[in-house]
VOVOLUM-31795 format. One line per field, with one value per atom (N, C-alpha, C): residue in three letters; z, x, y. Coordinates in steps of 0.001 Angstrom, whole numbers. Layout:
<tidos>
aa = ALA;... .
z = Z;... .
x = X;... .
y = Y;... .
</tidos>
This chain:
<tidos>
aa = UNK;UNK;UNK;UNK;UNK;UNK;UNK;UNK;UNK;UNK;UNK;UNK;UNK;UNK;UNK;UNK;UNK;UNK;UNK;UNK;UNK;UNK;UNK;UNK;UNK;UNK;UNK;UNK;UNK;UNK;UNK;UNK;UNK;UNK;UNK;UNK;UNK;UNK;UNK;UNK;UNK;UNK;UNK;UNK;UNK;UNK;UNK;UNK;UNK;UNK;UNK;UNK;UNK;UNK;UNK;UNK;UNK;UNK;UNK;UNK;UNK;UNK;UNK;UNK;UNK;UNK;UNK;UNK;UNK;UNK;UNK;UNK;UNK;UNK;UNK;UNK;UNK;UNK;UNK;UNK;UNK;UNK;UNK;UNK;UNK;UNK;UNK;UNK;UNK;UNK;UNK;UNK;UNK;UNK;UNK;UNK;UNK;UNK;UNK;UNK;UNK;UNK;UNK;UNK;UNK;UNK;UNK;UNK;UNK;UNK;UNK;UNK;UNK;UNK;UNK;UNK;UNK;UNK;UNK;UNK;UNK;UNK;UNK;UNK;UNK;UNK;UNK;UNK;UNK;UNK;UNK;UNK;UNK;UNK;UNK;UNK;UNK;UNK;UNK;UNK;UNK;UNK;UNK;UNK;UNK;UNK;UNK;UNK;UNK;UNK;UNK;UNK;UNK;UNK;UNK;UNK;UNK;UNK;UNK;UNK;UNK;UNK;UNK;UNK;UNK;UNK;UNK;UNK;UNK;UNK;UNK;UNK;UNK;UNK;UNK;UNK;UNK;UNK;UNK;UNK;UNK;UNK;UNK;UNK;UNK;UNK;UNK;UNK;UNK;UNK;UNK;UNK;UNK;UNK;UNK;UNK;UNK;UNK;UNK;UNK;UNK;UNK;UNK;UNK;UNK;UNK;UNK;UNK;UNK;UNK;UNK;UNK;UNK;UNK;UNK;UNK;UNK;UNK;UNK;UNK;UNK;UNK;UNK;UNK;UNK;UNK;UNK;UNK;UNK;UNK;UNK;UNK;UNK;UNK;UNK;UNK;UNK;UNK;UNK;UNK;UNK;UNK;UNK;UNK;UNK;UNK;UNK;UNK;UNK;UNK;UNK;UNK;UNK;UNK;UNK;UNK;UNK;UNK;UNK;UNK;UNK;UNK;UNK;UNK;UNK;UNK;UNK;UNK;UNK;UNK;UNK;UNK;UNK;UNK;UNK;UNK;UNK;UNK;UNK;UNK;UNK;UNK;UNK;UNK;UNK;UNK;UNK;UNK;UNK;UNK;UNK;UNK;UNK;UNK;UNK;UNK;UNK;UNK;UNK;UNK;UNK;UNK;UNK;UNK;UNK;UNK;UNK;UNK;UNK;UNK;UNK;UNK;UNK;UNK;UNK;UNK;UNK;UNK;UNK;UNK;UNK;UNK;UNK;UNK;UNK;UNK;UNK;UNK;UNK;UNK;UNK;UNK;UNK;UNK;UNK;UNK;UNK;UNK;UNK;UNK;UNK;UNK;UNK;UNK;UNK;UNK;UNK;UNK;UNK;UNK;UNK;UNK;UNK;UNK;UNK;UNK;UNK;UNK;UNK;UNK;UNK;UNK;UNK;UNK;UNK;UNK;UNK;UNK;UNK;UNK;UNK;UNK;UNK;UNK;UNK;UNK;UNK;UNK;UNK;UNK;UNK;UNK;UNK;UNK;UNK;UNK;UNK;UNK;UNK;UNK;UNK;UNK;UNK;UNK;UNK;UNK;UNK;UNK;UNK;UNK;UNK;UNK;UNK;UNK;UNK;UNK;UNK;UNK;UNK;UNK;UNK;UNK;UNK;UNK;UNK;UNK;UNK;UNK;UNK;UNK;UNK;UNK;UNK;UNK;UNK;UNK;UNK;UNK;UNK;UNK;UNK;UNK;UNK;UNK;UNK;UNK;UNK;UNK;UNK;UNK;UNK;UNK;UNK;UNK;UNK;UNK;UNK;UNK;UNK;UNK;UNK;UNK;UNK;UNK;UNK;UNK;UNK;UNK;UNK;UNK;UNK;UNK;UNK;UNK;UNK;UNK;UNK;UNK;UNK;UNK;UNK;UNK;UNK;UNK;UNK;UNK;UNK;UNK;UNK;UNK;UNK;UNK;UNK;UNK;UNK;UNK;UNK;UNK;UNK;UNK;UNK;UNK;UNK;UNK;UNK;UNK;UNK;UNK;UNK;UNK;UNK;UNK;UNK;UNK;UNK;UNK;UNK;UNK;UNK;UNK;UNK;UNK;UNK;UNK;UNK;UNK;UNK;UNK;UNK;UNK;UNK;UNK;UNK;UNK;UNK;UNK;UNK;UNK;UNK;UNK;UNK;UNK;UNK;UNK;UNK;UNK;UNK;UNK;UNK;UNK;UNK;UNK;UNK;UNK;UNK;UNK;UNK;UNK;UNK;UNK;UNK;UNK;UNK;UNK;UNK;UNK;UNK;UNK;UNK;UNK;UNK;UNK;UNK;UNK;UNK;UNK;UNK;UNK;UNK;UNK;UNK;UNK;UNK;UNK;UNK;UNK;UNK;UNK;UNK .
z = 0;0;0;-1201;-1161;51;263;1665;1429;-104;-325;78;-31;190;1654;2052;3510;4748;3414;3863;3386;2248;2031;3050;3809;4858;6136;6344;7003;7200;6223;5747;5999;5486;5515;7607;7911;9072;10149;9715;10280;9838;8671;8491;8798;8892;10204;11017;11853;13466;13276;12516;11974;12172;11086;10810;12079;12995;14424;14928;15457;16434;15924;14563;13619;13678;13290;13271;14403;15529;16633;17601;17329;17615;16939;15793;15074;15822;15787;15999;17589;18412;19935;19944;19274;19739;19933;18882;19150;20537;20490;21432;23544;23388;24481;24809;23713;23139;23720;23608;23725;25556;26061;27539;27252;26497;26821;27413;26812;27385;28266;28749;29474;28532;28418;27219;27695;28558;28701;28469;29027;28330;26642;26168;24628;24075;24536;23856;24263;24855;25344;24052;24286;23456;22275;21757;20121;19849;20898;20770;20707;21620;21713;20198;19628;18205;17219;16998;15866;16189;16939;17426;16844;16959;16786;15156;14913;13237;12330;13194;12013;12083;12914;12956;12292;12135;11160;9998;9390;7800;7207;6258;5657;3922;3491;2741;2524;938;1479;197;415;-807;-774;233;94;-30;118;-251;-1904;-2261;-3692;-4492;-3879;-4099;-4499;-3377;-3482;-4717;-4681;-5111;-6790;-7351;-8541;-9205;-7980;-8196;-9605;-9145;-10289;-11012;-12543;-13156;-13476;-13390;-12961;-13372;-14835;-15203;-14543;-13898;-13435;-12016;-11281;-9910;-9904;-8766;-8681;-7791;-7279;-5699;-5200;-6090;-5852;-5765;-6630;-6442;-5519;-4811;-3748;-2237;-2449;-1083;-1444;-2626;-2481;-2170;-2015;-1804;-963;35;1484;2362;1559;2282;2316;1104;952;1747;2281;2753;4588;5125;6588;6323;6009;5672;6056;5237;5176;6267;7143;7836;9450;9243;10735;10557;9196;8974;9668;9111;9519;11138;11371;12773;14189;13145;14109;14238;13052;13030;13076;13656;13915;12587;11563;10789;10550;10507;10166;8945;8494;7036;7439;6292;5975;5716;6190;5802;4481;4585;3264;2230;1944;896;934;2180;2189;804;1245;888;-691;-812;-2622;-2990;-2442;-3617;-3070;-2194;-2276;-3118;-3582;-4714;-5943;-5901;-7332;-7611;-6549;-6843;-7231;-6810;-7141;-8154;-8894;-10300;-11275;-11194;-12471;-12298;-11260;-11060;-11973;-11474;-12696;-13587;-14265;-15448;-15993;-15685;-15906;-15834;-15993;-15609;-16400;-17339;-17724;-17150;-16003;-14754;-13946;-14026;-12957;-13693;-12953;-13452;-13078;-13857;-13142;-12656;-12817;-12133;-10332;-10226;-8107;-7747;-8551;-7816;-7949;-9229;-9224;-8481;-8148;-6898;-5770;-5372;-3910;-3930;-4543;-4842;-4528;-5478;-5268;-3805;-3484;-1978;-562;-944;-285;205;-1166;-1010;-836;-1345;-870;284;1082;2403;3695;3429;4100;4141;2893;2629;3410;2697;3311;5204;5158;6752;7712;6562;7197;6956;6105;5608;6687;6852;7849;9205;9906;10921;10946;10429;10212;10674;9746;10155;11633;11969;13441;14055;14164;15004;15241;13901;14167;15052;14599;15061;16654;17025;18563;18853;18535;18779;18995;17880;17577;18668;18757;19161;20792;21506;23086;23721;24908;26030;27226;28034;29713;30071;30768;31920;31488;31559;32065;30986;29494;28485;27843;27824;26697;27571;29231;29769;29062;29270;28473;27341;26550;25329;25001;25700;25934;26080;27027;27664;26130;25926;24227;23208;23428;22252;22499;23755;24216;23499;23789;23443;22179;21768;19756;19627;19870;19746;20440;21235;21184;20499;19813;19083;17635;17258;16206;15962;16565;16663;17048;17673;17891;16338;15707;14518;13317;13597;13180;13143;14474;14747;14416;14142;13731;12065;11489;10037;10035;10769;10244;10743;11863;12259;11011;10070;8965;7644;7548;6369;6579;8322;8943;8687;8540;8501;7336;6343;5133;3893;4315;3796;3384 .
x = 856;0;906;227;1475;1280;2030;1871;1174;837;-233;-2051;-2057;-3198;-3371;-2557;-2336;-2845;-2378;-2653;-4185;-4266;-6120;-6722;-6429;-7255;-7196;-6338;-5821;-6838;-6843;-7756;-9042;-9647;-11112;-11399;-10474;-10792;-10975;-10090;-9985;-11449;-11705;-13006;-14173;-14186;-15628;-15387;-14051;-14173;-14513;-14224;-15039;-15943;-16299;-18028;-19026;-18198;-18804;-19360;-17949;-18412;-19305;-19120;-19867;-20977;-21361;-22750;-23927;-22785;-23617;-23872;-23072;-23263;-24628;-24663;-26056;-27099;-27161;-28109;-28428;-28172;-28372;-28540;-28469;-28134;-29758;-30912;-32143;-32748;-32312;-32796;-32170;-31138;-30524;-30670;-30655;-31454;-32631;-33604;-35328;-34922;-34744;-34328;-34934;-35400;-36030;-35101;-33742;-32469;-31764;-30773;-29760;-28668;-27299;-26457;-25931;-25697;-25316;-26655;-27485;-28900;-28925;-28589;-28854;-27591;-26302;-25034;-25406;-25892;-25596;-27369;-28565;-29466;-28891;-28473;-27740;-26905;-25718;-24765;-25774;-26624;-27859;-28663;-28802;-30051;-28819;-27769;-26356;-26273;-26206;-25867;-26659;-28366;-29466;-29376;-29502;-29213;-28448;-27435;-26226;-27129;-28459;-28935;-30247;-30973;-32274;-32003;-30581;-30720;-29449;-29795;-29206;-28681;-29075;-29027;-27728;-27262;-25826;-26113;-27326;-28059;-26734;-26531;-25383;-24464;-23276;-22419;-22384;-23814;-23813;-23659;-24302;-23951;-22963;-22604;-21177;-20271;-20690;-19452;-19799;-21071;-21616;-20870;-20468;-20288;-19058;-18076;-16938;-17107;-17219;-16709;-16379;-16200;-15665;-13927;-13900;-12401;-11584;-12077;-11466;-11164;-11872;-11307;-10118;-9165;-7696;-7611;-6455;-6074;-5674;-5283;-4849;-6416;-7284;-8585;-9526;-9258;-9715;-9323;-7823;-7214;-7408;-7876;-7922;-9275;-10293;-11579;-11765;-11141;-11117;-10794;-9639;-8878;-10002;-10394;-11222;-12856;-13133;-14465;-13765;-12747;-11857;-12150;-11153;-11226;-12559;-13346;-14647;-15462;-15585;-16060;-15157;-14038;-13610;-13980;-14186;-14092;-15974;-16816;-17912;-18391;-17432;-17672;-17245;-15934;-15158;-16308;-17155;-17486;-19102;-19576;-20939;-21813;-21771;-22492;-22838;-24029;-24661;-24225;-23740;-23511;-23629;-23865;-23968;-22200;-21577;-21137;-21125;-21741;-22236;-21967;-22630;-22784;-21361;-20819;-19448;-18853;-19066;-17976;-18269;-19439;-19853;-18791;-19382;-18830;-17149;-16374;-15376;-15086;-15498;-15182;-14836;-16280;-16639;-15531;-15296;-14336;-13170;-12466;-11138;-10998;-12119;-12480;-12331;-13560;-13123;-11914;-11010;-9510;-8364;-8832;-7977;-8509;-10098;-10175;-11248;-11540;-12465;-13981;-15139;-16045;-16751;-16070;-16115;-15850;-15618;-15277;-16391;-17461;-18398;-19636;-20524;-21649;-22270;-23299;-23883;-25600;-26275;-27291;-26958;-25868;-26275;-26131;-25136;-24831;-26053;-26556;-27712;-28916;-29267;-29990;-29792;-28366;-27857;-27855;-27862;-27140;-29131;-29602;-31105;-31886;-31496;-32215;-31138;-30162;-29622;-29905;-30682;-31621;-33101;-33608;-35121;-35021;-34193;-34604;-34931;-33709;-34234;-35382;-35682;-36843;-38171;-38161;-39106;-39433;-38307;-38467;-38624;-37991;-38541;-40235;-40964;-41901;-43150;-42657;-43282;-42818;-42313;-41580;-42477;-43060;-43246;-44941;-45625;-47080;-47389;-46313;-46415;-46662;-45170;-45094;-46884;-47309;-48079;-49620;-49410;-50623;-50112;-49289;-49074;-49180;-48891;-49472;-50865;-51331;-53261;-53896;-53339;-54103;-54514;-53359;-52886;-53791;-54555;-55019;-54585;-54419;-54316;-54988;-54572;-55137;-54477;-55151;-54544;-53726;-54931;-54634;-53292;-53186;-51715;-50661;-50879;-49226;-49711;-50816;-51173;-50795;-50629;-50443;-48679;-48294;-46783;-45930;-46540;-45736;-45550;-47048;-47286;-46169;-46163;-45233;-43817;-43166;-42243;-41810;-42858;-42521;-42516;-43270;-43413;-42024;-41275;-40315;-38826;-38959;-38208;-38454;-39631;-39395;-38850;-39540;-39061;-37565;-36875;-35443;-34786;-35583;-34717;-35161;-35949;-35594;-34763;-34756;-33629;-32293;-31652;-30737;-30388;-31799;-31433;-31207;-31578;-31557;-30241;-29718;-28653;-27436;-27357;-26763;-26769;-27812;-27898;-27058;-27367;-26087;-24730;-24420;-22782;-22738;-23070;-22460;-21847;-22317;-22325;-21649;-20154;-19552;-18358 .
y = -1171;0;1239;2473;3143;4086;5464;6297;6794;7553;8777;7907;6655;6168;5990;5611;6166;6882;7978;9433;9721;9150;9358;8750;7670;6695;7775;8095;9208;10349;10884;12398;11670;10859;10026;10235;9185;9311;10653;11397;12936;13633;13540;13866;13157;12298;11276;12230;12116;12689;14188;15002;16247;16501;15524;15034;14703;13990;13928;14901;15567;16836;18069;18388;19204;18664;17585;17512;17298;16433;16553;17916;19281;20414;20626;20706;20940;20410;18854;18649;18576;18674;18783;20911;21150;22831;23217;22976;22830;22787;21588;20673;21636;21518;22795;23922;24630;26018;25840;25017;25541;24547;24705;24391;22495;21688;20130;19757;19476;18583;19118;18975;19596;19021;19873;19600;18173;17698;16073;15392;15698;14652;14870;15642;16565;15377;15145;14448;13378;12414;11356;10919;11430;11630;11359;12259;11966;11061;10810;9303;8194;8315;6695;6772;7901;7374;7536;7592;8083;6497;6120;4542;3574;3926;2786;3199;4036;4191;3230;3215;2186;440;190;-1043;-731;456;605;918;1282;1730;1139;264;-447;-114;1276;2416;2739;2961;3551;4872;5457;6805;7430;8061;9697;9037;7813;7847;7274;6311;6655;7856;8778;10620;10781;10905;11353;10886;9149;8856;8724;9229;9901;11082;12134;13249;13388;12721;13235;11505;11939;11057;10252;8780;7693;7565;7755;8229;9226;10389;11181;11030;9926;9896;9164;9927;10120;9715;9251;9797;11155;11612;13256;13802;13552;13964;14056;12685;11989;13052;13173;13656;15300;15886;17269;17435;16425;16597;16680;15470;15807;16857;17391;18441;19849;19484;20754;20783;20123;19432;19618;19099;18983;20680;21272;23237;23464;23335;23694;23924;22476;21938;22520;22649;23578;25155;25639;27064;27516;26105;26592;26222;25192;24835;25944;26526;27737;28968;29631;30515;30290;29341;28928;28758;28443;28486;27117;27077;25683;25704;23906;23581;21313;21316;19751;19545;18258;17560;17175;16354;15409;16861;17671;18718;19351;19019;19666;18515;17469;16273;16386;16539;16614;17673;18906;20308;20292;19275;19366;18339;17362;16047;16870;17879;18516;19741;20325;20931;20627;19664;18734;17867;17361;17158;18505;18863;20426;21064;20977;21493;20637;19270;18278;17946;18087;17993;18779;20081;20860;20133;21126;21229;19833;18609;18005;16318;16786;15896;15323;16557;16134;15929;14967;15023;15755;16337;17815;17384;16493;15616;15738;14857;15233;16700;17420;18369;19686;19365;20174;20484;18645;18138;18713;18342;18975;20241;21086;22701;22964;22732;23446;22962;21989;21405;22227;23100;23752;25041;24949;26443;26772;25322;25052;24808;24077;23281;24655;25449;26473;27608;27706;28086;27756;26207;25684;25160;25241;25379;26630;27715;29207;29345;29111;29179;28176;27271;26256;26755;27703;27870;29182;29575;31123;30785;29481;29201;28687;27958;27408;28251;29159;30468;30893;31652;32063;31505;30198;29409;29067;29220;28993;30485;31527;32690;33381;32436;33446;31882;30895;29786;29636;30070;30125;30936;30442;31487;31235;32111;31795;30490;29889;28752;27740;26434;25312;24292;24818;24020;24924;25947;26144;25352;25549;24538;22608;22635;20824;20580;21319;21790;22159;22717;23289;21649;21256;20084;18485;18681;17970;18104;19442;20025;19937;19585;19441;17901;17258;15519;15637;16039;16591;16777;17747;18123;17045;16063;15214;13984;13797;12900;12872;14550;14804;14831;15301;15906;14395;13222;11678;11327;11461;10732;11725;13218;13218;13021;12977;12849;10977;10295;8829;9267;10146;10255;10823;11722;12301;11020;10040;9437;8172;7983;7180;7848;8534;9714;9408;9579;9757;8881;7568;5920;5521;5943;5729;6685;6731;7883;6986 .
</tidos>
């Protein structure tokens, strides 16, 4: 085995453990933020469904993605290790400066980038990335948009007394179940890279 592959096994692994802490910031920050968890109930929460995940999904979608993205002729090892590098960057630059970002979308537009560098824009297929690129910009949308009707309907809906706390407490469990099966969805993505 030569060293530079090595060093790709290398970079791979550095980026899981990336991929870890980045994503489990995301997804517990919700959950801490609106007071349900306490940040050790919130980490230990997300380690237990990141865990049951790798036994409910047997799926390997996103790393088919991914590994769509450049070309089949054009993947390199030089390609390979500039993808990573560029995706590791990425992924501390947005982790340092708080900005929510995907992994996974990291790992694409860094593939894609390190393809059209070694063989122009003729490298990549432009099918996933188009996919991924527009669901980058819908997803938030649509969750501002759905975030915006709730709001309001827990606003015009609520009166004093007994039922908005009956109601509050509902929405609490709403909100941990929702956020455990994401954190099983996003823990199904991380596996499979």
């Amino acid at each position: 085995m030569s060293l530079f592959l090595v060093v790709i096994i290398a970079l791979a692994l550095v980026f899981d453990y990336i991929n870890g802490f980045h994503d489990a910031a995301n997804s517990i920050a919700t959950i801490v933020s609106t007071k349900v968890l306490s940040p050790f109930q919130a980490v230990m929460w997300a380690a237990l469904f990141n865990f049951v995940a790798f036994f409910i999904f047997k799926d390997h979608g996103v790393a088919n993605t991914i590994a769509k993205t450049v070309k089949e002729e054009f993947i390199t090892l030089p390609v390979i290790m500039s993808g990573l590098i560029a995706a590791i960057s990425w992924n501390l630059v947005t982790w340092w400066f708080g900005i929510p970002s995907s992994s996974s979308h990291t790992l694409i537009g860094g593939f894609a980038g390190a393809a059209i560098a070694h063989a122009g824009f003729g490298g990549v297929n432009p099918e996933p990335i188009i996919k991924t690129a527009s669901f980058i910009v819908l997803a938030p949308l649509i969750g501002m948009i759905m975030a915006y009707i709730i709001s309001l309907w827990f606003i015009y809906s609520f009166r004093r007394g007994i039922v908005p706390k009956i109601i509050s407490l509902a929405v609490i469990m709403v909100v941990i179940i929702l956020l455990s099966t994401l954190r099983i969805s996003n823990g199904c993505c991380s596996q499979r890279y």
